[in-house]
DSSP file (Angstrom, degrees, kcal/mol; ACC not computed):
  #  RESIDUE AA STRUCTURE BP1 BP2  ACC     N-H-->O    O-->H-N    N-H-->O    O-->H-N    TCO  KAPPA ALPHA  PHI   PSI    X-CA   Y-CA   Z-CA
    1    1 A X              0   0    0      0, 0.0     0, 0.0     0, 0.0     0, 0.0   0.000 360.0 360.0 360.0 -33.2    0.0    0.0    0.0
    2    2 A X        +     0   0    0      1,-0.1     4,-0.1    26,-0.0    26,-0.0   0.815 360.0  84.9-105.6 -22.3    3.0    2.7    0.7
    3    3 A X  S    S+     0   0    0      2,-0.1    -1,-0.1     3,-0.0     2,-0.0   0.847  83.3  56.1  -1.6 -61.6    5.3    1.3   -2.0
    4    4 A X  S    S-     0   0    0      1,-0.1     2,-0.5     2,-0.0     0, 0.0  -0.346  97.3-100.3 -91.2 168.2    4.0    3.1   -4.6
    5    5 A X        -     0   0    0     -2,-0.0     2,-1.0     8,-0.0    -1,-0.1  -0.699  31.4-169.9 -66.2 108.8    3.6    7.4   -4.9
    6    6 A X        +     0   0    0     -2,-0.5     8,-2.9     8,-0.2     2,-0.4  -0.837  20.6 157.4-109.9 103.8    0.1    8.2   -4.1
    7    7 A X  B     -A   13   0A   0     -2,-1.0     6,-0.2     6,-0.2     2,-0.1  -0.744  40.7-118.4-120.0 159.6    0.0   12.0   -5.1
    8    8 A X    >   -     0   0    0      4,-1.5     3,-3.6    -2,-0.4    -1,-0.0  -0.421  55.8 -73.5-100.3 179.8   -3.6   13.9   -6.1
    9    9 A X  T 3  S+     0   0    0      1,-0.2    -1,-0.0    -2,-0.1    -2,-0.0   0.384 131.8  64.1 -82.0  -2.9   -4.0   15.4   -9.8
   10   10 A X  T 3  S-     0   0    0      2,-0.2    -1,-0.2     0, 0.0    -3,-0.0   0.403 118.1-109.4 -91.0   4.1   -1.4   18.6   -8.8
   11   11 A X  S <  S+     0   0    0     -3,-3.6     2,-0.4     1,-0.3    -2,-0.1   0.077  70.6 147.2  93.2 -37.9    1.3   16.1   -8.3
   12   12 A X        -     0   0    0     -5,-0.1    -4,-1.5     1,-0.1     2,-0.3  -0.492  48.8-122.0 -49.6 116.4    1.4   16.4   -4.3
   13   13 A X  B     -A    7   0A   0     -2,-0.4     2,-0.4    -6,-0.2    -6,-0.2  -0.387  19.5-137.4 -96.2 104.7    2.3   13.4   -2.4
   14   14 A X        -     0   0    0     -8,-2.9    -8,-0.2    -2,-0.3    -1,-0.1  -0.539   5.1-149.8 -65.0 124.7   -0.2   12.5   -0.1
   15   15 A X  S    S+     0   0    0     -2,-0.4    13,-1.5    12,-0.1    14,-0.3   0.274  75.2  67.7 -86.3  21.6    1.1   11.4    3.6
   16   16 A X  E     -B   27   0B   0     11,-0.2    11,-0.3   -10,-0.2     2,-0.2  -0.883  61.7-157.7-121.5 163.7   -1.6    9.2    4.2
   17   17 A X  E     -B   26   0B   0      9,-4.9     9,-1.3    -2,-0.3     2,-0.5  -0.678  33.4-116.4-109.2-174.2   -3.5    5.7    2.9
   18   18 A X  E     -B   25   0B   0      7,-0.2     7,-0.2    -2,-0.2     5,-0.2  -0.953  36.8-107.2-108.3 121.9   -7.0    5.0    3.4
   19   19 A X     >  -     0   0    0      5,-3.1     4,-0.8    -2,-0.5     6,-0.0  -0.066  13.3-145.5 -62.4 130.9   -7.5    1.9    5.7
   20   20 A X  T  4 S+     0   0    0      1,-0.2    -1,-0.2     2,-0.1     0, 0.0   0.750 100.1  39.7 -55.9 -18.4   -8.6   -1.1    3.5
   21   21 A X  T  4 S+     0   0    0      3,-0.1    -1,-0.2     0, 0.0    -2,-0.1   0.835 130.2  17.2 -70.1 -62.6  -10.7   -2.0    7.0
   22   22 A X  T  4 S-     0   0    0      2,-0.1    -3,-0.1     0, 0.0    -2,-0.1   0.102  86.2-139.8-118.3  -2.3  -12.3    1.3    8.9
   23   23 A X     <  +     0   0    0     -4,-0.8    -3,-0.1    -5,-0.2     3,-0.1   0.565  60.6 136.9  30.6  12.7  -11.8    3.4    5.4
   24   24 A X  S    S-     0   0    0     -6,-0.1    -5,-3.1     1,-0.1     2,-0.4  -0.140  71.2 -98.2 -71.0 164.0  -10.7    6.3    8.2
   25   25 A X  E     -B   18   0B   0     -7,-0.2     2,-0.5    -3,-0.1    -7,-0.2  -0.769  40.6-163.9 -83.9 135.6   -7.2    8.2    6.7
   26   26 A X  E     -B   17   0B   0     -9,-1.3    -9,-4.9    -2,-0.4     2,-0.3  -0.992  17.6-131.8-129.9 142.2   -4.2    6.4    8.5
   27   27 A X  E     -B   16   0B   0     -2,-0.5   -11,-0.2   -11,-0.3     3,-0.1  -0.652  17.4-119.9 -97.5 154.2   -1.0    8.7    8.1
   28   28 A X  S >  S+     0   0    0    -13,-1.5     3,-1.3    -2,-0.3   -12,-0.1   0.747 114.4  68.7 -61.7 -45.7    2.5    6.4    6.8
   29   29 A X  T 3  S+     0   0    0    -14,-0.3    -1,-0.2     1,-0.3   -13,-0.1   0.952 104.0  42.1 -83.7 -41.0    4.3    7.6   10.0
   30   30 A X  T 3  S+     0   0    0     -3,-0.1     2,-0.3     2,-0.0    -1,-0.3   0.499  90.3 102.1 -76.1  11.3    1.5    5.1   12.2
   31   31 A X    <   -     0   0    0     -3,-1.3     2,-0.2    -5,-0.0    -3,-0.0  -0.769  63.4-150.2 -91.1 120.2    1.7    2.3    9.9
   32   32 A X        -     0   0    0     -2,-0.3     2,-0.3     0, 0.0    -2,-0.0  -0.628   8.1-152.1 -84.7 167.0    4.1   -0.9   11.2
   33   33 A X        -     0   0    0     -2,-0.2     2,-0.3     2,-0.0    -2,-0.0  -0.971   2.0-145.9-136.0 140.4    5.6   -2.8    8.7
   34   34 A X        -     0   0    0     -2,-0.3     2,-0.4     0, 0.0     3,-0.0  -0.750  14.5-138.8 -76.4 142.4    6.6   -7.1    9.1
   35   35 A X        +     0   0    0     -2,-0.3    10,-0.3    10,-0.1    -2,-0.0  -0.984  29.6 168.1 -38.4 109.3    9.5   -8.3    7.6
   36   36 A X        +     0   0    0     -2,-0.4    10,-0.1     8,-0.1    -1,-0.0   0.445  26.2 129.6 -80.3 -38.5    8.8  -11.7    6.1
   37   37 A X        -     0   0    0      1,-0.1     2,-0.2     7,-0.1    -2,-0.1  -0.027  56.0-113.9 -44.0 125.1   11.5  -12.5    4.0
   38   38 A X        -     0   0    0      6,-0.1     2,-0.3     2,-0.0     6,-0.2  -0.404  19.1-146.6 -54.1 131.6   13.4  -15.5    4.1
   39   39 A X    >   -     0   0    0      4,-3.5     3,-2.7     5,-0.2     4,-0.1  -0.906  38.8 -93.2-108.8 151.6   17.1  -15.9    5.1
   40   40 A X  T 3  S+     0   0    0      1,-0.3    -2,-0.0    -2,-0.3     5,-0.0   0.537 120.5  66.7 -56.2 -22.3   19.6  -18.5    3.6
   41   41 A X  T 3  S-     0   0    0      2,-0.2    -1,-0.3     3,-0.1     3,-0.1   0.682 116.7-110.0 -82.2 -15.3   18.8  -21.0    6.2
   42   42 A X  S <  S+     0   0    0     -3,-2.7    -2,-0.1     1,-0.5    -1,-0.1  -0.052  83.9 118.9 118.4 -25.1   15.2  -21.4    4.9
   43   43 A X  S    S-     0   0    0     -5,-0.1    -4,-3.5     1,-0.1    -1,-0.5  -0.154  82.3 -78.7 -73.7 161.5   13.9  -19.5    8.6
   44   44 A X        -     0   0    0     -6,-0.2     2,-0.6    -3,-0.1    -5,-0.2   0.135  58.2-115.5 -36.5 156.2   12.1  -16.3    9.3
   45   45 A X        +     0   0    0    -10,-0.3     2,-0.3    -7,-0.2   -10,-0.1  -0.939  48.0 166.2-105.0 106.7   15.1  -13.2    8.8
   46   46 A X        -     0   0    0     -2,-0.6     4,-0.1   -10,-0.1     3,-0.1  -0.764  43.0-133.5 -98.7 148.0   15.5  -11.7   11.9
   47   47 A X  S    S+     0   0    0     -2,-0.3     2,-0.3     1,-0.1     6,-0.0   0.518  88.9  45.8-104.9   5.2   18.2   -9.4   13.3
   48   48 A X  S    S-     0   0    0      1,-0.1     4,-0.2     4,-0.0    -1,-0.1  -0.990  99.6 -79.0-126.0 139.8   18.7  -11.1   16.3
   49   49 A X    >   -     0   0    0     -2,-0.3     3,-2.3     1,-0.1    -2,-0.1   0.268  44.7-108.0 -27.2 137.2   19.3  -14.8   17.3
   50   50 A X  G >  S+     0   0    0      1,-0.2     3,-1.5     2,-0.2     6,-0.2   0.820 117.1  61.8 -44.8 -30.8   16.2  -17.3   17.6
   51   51 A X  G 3  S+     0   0    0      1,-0.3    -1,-0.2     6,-0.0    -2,-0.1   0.775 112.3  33.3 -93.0   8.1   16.5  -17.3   21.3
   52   52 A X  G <  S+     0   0    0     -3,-2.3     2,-0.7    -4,-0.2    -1,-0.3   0.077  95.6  96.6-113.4  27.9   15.8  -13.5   21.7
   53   53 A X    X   -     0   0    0     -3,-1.5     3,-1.6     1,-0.1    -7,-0.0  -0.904  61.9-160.0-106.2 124.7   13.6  -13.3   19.0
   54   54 A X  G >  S+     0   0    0     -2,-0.7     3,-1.1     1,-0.3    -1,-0.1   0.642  84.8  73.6 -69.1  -9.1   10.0  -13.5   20.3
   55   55 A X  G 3  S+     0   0    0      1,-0.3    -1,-0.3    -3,-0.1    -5,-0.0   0.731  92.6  60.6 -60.6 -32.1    8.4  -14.4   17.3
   56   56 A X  G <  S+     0   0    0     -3,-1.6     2,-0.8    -6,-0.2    -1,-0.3   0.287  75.1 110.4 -81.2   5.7   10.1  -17.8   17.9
   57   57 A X    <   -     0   0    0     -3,-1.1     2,-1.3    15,-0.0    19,-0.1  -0.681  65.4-135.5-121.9 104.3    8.3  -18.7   21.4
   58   58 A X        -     0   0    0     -2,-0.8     2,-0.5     1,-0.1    -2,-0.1  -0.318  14.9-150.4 -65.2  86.2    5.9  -21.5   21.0
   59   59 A X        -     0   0    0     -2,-1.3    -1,-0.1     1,-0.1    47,-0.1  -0.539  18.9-128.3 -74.0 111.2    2.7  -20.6   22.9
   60   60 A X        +     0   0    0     -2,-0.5     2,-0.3    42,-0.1    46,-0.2  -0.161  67.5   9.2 -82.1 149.9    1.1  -23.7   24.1
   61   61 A X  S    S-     0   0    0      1,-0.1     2,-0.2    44,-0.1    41,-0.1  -0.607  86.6 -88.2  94.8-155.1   -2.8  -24.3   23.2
   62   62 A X        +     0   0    0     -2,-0.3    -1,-0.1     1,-0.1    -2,-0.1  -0.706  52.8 149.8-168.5 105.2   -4.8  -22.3   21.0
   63   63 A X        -     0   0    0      1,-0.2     4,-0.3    -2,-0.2     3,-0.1   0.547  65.9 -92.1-130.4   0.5   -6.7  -19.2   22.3
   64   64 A X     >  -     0   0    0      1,-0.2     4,-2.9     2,-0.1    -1,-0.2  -0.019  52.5 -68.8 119.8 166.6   -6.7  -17.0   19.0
   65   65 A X  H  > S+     0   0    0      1,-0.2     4,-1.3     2,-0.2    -1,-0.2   0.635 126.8  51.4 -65.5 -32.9   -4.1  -14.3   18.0
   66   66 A X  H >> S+     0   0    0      2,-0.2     3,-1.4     3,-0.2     4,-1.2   0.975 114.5  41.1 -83.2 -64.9   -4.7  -11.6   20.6
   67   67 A X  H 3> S+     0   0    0      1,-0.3     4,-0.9    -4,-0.3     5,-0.2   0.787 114.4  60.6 -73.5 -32.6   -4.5  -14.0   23.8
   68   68 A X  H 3X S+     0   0    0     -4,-2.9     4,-2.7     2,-0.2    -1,-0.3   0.900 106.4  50.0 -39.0 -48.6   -1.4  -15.5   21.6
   69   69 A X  H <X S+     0   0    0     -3,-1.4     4,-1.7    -4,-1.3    -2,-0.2   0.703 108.6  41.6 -57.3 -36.2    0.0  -12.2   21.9
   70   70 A X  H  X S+     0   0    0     -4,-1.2     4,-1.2     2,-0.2    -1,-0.3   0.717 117.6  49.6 -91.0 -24.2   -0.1  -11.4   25.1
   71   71 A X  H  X>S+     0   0    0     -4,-0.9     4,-1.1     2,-0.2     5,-0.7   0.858 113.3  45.9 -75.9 -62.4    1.0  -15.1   26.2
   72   72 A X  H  X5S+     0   0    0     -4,-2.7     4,-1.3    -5,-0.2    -2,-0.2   0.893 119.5  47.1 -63.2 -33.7    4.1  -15.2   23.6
   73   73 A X  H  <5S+     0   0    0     -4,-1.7     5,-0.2     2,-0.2    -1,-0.2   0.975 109.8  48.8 -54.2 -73.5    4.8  -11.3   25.2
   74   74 A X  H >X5S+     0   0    0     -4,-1.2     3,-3.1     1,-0.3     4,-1.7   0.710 114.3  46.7 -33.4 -83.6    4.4  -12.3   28.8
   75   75 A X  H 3X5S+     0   0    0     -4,-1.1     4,-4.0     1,-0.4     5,-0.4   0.911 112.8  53.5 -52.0 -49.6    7.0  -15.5   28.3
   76   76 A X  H 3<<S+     0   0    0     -4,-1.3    -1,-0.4    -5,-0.7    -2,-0.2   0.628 108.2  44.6 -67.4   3.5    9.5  -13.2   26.4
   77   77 A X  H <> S+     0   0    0     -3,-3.1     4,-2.5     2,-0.2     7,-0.3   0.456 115.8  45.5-103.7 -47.6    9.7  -10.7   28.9
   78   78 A X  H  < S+     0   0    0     -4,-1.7    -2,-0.2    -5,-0.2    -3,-0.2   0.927 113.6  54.4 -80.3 -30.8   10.1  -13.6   31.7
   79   79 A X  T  < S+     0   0    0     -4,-4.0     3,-0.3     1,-0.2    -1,-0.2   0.931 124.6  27.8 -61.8 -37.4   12.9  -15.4   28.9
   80   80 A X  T  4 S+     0   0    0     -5,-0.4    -2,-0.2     1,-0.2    -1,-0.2   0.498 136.4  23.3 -92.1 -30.4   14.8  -11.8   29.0
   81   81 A X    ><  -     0   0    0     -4,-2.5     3,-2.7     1,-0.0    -1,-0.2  -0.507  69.7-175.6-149.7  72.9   14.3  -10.3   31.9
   82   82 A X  T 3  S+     0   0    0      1,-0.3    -3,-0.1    -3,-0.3    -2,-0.1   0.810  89.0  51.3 -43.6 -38.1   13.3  -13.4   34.8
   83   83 A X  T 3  S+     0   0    0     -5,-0.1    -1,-0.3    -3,-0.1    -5,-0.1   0.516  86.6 114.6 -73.4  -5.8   12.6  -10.9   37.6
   84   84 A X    <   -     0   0    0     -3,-2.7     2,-0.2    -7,-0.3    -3,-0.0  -0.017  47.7-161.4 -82.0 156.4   10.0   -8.6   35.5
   85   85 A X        -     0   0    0      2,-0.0     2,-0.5    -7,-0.0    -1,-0.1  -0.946   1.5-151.9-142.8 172.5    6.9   -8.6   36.5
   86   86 A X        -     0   0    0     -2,-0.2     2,-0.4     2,-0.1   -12,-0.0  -0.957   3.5-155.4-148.3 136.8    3.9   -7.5   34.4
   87   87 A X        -     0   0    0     -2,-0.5     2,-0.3     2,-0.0    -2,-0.0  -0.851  19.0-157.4-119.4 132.1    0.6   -5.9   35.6
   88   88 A X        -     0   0    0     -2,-0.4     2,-0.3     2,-0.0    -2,-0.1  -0.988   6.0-166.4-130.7 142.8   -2.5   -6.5   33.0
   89   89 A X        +     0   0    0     -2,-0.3     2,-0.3     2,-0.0    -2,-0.0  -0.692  17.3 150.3-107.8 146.4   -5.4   -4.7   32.8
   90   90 A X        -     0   0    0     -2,-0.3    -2,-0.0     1,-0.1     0, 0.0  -0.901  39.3-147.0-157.9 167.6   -8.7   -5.4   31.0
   91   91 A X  S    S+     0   0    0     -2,-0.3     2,-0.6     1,-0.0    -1,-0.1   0.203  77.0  93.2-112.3 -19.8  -12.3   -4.4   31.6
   92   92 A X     >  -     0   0    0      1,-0.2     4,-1.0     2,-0.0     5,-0.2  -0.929  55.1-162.3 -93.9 104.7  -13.5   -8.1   30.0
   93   93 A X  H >> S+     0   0    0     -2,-0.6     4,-1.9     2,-0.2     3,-0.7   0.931  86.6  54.3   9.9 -87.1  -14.1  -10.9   32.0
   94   94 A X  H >> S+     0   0    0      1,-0.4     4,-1.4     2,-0.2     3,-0.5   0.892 102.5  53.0 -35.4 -65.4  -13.9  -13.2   29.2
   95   95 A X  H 3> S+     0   0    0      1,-0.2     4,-1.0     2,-0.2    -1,-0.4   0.820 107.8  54.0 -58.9 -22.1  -10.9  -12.3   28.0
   96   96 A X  H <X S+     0   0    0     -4,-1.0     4,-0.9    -3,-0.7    -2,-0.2   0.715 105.2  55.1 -91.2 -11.3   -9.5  -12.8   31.5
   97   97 A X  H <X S+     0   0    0     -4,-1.9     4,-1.4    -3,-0.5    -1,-0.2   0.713 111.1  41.0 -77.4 -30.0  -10.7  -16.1   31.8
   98   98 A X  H  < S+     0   0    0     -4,-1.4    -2,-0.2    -5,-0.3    -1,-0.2   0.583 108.6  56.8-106.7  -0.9   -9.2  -17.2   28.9
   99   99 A X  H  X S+     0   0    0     -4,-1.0     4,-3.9     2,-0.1    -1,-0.2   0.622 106.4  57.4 -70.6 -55.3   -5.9  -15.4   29.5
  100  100 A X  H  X S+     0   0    0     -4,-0.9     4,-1.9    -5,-0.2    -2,-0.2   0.988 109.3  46.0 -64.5 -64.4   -5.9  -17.6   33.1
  101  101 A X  H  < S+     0   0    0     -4,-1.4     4,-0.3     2,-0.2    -1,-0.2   0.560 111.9  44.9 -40.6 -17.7   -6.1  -20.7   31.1
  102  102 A X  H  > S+     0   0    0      3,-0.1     4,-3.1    -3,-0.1    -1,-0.2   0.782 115.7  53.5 -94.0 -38.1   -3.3  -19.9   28.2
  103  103 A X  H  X>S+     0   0    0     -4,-3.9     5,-1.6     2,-0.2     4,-0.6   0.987 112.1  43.5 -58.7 -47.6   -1.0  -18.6   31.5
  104  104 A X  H ><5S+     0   0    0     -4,-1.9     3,-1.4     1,-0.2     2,-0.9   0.699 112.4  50.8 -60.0-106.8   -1.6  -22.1   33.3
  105  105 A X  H 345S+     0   0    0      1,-0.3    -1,-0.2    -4,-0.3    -2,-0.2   0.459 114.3  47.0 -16.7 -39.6   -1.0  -24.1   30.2
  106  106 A X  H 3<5S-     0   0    0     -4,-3.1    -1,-0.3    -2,-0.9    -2,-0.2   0.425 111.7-119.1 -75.3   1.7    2.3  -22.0   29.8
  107  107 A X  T <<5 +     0   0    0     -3,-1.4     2,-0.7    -4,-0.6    -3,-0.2   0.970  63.8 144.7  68.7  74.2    3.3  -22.4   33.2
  108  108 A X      < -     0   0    0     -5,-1.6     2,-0.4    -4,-0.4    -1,-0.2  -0.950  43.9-131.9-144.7 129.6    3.2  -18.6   34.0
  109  109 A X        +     0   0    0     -2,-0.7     2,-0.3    -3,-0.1    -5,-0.0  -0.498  30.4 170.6 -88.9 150.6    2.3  -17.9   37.0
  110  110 A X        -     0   0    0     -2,-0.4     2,-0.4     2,-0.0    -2,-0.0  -0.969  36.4-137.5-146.7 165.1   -0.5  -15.2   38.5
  111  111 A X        -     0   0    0     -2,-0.3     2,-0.6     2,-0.0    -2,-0.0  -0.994  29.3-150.0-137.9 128.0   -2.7  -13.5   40.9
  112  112 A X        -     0   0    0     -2,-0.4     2,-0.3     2,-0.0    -2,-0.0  -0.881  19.2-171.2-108.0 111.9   -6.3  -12.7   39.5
  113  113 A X        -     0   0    0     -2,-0.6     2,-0.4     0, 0.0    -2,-0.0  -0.912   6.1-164.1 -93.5 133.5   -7.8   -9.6   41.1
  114  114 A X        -     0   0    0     -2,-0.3    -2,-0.0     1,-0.0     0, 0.0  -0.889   2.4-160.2-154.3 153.7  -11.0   -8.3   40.8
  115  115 A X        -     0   0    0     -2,-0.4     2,-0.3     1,-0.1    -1,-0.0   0.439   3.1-156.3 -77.9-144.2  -12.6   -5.1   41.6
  116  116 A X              0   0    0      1,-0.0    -1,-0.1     0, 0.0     0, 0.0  -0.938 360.0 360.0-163.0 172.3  -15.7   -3.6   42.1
  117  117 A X              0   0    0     -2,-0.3    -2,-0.0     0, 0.0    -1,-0.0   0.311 360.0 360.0-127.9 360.0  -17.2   -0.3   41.9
C-alpha cells in the first residue's frame, strides 16, 4: 500500500493511505511494517538470534491471535528479563478467563484480582 507514490491530480504526495478496513485516513508515520523475507537457512530473517527473537516462542494451546499475543509477550519478557513482573489490565471478563487458562498451560504464573465499583 506505501510502496507506490500516491499523489492527487497537482502532483502532491499525499502522507496518508486509506485503511482497507475502517476506510478512516491512517498517516505512513503510524503504519508498522513485518518483515517476512526468508534468510539462507530457509527461517524467518531476523536481526537477532532465535533465542531472543519473540516471534520464535511457542505458545502452548490455541486461544486466537490476541490472547497469543499477550501469552508469547508475557514468556518473552520472563525469557529476558526473569525478575520482570507485568501488571494486566482489562475491563472483560472473558478475556481474563481465557488469558488464566493460556497462562496455566504455559506455566506462567498469576494472581487474578477483581474489583468492584
Amino acid at each position: 500500500m506505501t510502496e507506490h507514490k500516491l499523489a492527487n491530480a497537482e502532483g502532491v504526495q499525499k502522507k496518508w493511505v486509506m485503511c482497507p478496513t475502517c476506510r478512516q485516513h491512517t498517516e505512513f508515520a503510524n503504519i508498522a511494517f513485518a518483515d517476512d523475507r526468508q534468510d539462507n537457512s530457509g527461517g524467518l530473517h531476523n536481526l537477532q538470534g532465535d533465542h531472543d527473537n519473540e516471534a520464535s516462542i511457542i505458545v502452548h494451546g490455541s486461544y486466537g491471535t490476541k490472547i497469543e499475543a499477550v501469552t508469547r509477550r508475557i514468556l518473552w519478557i520472563k525469557r529476558t528479563e526473569p525478575k520482570a513482573k507485568v501488571l494486566l489490565f482489562s475491563s472483560w471478563k472473558d478475556v481474563l478467563d481465557v488469558l488464566e487458562h493460556a497462562f496455566t498451560a504455559n506455566d506462567i504464573s498469576y494472581t487474578r484480582m477483581k474489583g468492584g465499583r
